[in-house]
C-alpha positions in Angstrom: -49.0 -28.5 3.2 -45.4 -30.1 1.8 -43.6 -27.7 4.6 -43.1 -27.4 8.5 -45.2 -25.4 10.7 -41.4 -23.4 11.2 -41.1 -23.1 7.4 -44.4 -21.1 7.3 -43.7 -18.7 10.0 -40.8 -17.9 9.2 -42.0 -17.1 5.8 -45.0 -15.5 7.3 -42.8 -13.1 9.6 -40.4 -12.0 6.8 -43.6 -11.1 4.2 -45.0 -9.4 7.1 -41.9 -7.7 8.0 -40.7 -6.5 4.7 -42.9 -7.9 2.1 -41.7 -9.8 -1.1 -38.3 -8.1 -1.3 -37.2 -9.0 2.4 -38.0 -12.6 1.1 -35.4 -12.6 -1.7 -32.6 -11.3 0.0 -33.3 -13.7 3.0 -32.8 -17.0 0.1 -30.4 -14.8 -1.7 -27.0 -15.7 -1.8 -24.5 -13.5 -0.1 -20.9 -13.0 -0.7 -18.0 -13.9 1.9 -15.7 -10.7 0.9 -13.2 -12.1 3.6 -12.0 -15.1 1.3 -11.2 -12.5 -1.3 -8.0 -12.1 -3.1 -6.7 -8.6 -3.9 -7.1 -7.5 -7.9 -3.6 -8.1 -8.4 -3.8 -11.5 -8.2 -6.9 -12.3 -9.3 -5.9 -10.6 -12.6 -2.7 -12.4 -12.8 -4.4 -15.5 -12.8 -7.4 -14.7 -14.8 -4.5 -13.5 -18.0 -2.7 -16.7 -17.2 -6.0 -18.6 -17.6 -7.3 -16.7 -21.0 -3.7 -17.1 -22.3 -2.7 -20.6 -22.0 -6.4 -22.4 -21.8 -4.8 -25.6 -21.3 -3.1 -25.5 -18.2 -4.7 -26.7 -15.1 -4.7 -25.6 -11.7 -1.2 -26.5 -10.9 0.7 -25.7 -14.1 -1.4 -21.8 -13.7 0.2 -21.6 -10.3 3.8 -22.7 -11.4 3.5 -20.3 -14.4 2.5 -17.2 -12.1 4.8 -18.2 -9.3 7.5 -17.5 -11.6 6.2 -13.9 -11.5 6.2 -13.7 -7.4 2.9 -14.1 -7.1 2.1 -16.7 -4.6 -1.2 -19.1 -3.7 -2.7 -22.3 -3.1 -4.0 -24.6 -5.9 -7.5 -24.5 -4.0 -7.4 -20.4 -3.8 -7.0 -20.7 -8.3 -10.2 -22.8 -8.3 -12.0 -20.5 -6.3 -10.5 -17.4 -8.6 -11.9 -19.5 -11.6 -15.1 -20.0 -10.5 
């Protein structure tokens, strides 16, 4: 069948369950609100970002640093994506 025996029961439970829409928000992707930064920030960063294009993750973080606001180069990459 090109799946496990598993695959298809688990499948098979879910359709039967809740029908074609329980199935999309099982494989849907969900949202981890607790790795969220406030507004503030995110905003700071995202005008720093549309204003200077060219800076990376670092110089984004020195330039808003200036302004108080403080946060890890990896926490600006996941505010740009």
């Amino acid at each position: 069948m090109g799946y496990s025996c598993d695959t298809f029961y688990r499948i098979k439970h879910a359709y039967d369950a809740g029908g074609v829409e329980a199935l999309l928000e099982e494989n849907g992707r969900k949202h981890n609100h607790k790795n969220r930064v406030s507004e503030e920030i995110e905003s700071a960063f995202i005008s720093t970002a549309l204003e200077n294009p060219s800076f990376d993750q670092k110089r984004a973080r020195a330039e808003v640093r200036q302004r108080g606001i403080f946060i890890s180069v990896g926490g600006i990459g996941c505010i740009w994506l």
